[in-house]
N, C-alpha and C positions, 0 to 999 in steps of 0.2 A: 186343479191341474193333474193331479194324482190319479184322478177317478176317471179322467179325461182320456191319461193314459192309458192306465186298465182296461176301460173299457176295448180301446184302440187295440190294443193286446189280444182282448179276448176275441175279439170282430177278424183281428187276423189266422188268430189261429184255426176259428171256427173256417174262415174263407180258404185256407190251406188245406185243412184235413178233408172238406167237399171237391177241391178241384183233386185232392189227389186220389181220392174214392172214388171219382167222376170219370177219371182216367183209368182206373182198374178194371172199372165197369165197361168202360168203352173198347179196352184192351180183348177183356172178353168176351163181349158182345161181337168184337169183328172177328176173333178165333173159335166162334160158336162151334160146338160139337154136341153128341149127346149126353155127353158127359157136363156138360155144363149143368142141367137141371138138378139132377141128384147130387152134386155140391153144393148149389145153389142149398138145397133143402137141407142137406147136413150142416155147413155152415151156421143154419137157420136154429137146427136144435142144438149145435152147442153152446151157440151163443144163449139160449135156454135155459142148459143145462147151465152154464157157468154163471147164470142169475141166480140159481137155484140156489144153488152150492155155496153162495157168497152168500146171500140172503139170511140161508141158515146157520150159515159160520156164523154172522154178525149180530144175527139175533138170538143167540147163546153165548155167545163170548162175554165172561164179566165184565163190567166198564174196571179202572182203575178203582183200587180202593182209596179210601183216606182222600178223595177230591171233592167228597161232600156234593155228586152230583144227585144227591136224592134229590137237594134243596130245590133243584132245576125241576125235576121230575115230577115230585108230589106238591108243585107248586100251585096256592088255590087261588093265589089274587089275579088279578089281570094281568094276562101276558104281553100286554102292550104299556104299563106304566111303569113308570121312569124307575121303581124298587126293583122289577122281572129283569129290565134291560141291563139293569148295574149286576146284579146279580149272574144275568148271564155270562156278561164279558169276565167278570172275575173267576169262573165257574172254567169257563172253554179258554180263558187264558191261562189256565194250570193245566192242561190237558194237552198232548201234541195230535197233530191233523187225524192220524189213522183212528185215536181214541174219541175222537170229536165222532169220525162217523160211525164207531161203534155204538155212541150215543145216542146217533140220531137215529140209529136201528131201533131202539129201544122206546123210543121218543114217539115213533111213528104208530106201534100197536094203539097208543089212546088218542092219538090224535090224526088219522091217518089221513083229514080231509088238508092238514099240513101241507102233506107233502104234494098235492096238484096245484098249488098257489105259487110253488118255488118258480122261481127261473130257470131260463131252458141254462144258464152256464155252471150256477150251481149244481144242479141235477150230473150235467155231463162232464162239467169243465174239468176235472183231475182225471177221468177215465182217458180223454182224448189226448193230455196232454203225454199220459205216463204211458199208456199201453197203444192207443188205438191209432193216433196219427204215427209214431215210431213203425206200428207194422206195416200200415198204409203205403209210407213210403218205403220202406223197404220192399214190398211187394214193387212198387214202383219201377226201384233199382232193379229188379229183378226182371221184369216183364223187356229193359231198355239190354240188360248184359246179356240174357238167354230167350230169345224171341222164338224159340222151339219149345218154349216152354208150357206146358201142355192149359188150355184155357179154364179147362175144368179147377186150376189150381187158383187162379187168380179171382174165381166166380166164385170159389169157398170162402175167400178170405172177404168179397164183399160183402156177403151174408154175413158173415162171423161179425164182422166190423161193425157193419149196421147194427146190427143185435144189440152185440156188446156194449158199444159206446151210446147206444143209447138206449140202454135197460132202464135206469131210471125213469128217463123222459117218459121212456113207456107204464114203467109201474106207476108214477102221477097220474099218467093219461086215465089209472083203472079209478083213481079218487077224485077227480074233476068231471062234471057234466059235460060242457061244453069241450069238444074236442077237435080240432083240422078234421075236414072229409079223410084222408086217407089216413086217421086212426078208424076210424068207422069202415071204414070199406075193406083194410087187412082184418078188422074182427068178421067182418060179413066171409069174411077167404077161409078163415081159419087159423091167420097167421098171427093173431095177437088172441090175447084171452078176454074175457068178457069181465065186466064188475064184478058179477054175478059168481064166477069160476072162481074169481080172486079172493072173494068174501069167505071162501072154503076155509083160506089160512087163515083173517082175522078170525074166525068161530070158535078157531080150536091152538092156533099157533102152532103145531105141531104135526100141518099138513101143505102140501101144496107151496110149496116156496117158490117155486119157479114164479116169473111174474111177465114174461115175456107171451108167450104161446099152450104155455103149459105143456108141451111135447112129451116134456123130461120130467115130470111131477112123478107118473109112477115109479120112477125108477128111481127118485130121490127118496121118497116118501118111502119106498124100502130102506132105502142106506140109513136115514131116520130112525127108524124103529129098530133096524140092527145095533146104532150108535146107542140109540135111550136103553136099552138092553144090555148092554154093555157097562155101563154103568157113566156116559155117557152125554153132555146136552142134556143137564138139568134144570131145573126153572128158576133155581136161582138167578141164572144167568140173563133173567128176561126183564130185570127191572133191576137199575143200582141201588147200590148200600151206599151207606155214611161212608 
């Protein structure tokens, strides 16, 4: 009944946050200008940019010490029997949410074909809940209080949105084969990055973090080596301790 529910939960929220992007869009689309395009496109590289940014924050950030998540991490037996599974829950039931996905940063460099098997609510489900539906609808509120309100602003926020709240979806998309036509058709645009461009960061870890479009890579990939220079995002950071 529980699962029942959730689910029910999750199917509405998802149904909420498309009809309300659905309406931003359509907001914009009938207040078309030419300004609408080149926010269309900005929106597109922050949302980018702000994968980048995250990506890199989380994939240097120490896990907690003392929660013994190495035991998860340098784990050699099977990660589907019944010692991994027990293991895990005890492991990410001493840890809180934001450290879990600190972890799963971390988790991802060895095993990165993981993360295009996950589900589309895991992948998205906190981003839409905390940040992306909240803006969504306030843009909403926004477009019904001030209808002079200029189209170009609500056509940034759709790009940004998209992006954003589904950075993940997108970064699976680059570790999974099989993927919807219209992940193939924005890589054919330009608008999404390729396996190939993405493989840049597993090579080295310490390039290319963006995982959307890669718009924003060189410009991260400077702040990068200014931070490591600094003294700054070092590698301990890339794999947990005891």
């Amino acid at each position: 009944m529980a699962s029942s529910s959730g689910t029910f939960r999750q199917h509405a929220i998802m149904a909420l946050f498309v009809v309300s992007l659905a309406a931003n869009a359509g907001w914009a689309a009938w207040h078309f200008s030419w300004w609408t395009i080149p926010a269309l496109l900005l929106g597109w590289y922050v949302a980018d940019l702000m994968s980048g940014l995250i990506h890199m924050m989380m994939d240097y950030r120490p896990c907690p010490p003392g929660k013994r998540l190495n035991e998860l991490f340098f784990y050699e037996g099977s990660r589907e029997s019944a010692e991994y599974l027990a293991l895990f829950q005890a492991r990410m039931g001493a840890i809180n949410a934001f450290e879990r996905i600190v972890y799963d940063f971390k988790n991802h460099h060895p095993r990165p074909d993981a993360l295009g098997r996950r589900p589309l609510w895991r992948l998205i489900g906190s981003t839409v809940i905390v940040a992306a539906l909240p803006v969504s609808l306030a843009v909403n509120l926004a477009t019904l209080l001030r209808p002079d309100m200029p189209s170009w602003i609500a056509a940034y926020f759709v790009a940004f949105l998209i992006g954003g709240a589904f950075a993940q979806y997108f970064h699976g998309s680059l570790h999974r084969r099989d993927n919807p036509w219209f992940i193939t058709t924005a890589r054919n645009l330009g608008l999404l990055m390729t396996p190939a461009a993405h493989q840049l960061h597993h090579d080295t870890l310490q390039r290319d973090f963006a995982t959307n479009c890669g718009w924003s890579n060189p410009v991260i990939n400077r702040l990068f080596r200014a931070l490591r220079q600094r003294g700054y995002l070092g590698d301990a950071g890339l794999e947990p301790s005891s």
